[in-house]
Wavefront OBJ file of the C-alpha trace (Angstrom):
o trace
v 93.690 44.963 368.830
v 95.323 47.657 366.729
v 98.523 45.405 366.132
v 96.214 43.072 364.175
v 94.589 45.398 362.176
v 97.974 46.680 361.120
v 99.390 43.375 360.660
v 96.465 42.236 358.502
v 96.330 45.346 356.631
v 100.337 45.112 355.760
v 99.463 41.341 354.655
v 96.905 42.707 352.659
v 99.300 45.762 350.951
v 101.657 43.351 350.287
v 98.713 40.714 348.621
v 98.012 43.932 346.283
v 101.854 44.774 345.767
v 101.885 41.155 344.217
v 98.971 41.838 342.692
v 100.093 44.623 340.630
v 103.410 43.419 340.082
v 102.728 40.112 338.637
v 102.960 39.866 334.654
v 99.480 38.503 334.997
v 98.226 41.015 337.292
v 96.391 44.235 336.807
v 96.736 47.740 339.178
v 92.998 47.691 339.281
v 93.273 44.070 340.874
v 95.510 45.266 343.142
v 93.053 48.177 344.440
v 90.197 45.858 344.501
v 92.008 43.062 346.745
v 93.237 46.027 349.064
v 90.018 47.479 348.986
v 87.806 44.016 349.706
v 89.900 42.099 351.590
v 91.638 44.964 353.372
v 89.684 48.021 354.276
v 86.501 47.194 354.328
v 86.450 44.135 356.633
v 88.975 45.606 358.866
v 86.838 48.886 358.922
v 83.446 46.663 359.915
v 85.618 44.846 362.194
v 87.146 47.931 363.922
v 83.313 49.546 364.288
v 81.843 46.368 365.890
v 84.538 46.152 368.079
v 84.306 49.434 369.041
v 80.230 49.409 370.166
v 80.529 48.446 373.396
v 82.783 51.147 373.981
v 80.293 53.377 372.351
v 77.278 52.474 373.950
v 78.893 52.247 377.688
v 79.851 56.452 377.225
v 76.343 56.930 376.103
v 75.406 54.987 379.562
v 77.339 57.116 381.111
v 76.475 60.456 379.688
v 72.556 59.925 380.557
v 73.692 58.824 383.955
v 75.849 62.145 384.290
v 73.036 64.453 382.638
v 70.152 62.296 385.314
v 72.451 63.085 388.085
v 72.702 66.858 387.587
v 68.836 66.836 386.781
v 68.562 65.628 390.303
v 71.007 67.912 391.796
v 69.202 71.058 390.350
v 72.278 72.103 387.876
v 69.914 72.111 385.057
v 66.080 71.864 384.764
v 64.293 68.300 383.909
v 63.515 67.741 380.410
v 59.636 69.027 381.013
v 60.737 71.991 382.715
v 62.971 73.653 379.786
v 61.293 76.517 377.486
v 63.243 75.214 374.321
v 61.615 72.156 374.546
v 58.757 71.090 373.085
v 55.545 70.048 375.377
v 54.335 66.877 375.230
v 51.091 66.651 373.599
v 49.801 63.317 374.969
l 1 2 3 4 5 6 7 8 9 10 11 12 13 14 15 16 17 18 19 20 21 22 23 24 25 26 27 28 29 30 31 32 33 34 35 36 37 38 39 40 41 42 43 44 45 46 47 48 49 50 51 52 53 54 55 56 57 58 59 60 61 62 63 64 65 66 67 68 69 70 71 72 73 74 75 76 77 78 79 80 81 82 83 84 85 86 87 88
């Protein structure tokens, strides 16, 4: 996944090279092409790509934390004193 991003991102560099260097061209152009049709959609496409990944540790964090709950390691949430009671 990571060779595409930094293929598309070197397509992109060299879009905003051409850009800049064109007798038409501007610099600010060339940061606004790198900018919208480099980093931002790679950086949206890199973060959804990434959730799954995120939410399967967070899975498996509560599943660790339940287990030692049950094992006795550390209290259950309604047993600590630095929590909160529940007032319902």
């Amino acid at each position: 996944m990571y060779l595409v991003v930094i293929a598309w991102l070197y397509v992109v560099l060299m879009m905003s090279v051409a850009e800049a260097t064109n007798t038409t061209g501007t610099l600010l152009g060339a940061i606004i092409t790198f900018f919208l049709y480099g980093l931002g959609p790679v950086a949206l496409v890199v973060y959804l790509m990434g959730a799954p990944a995120r939410s399967k540790a967070i899975k498996k964090r509560n599943a660790e934390e339940r287990a030692r709950e049950m094992a006795g390691e550390i209290p259950a949430p309604e047993a600590r004193p630095d929590m909160p009671a529940d007032k319902s």
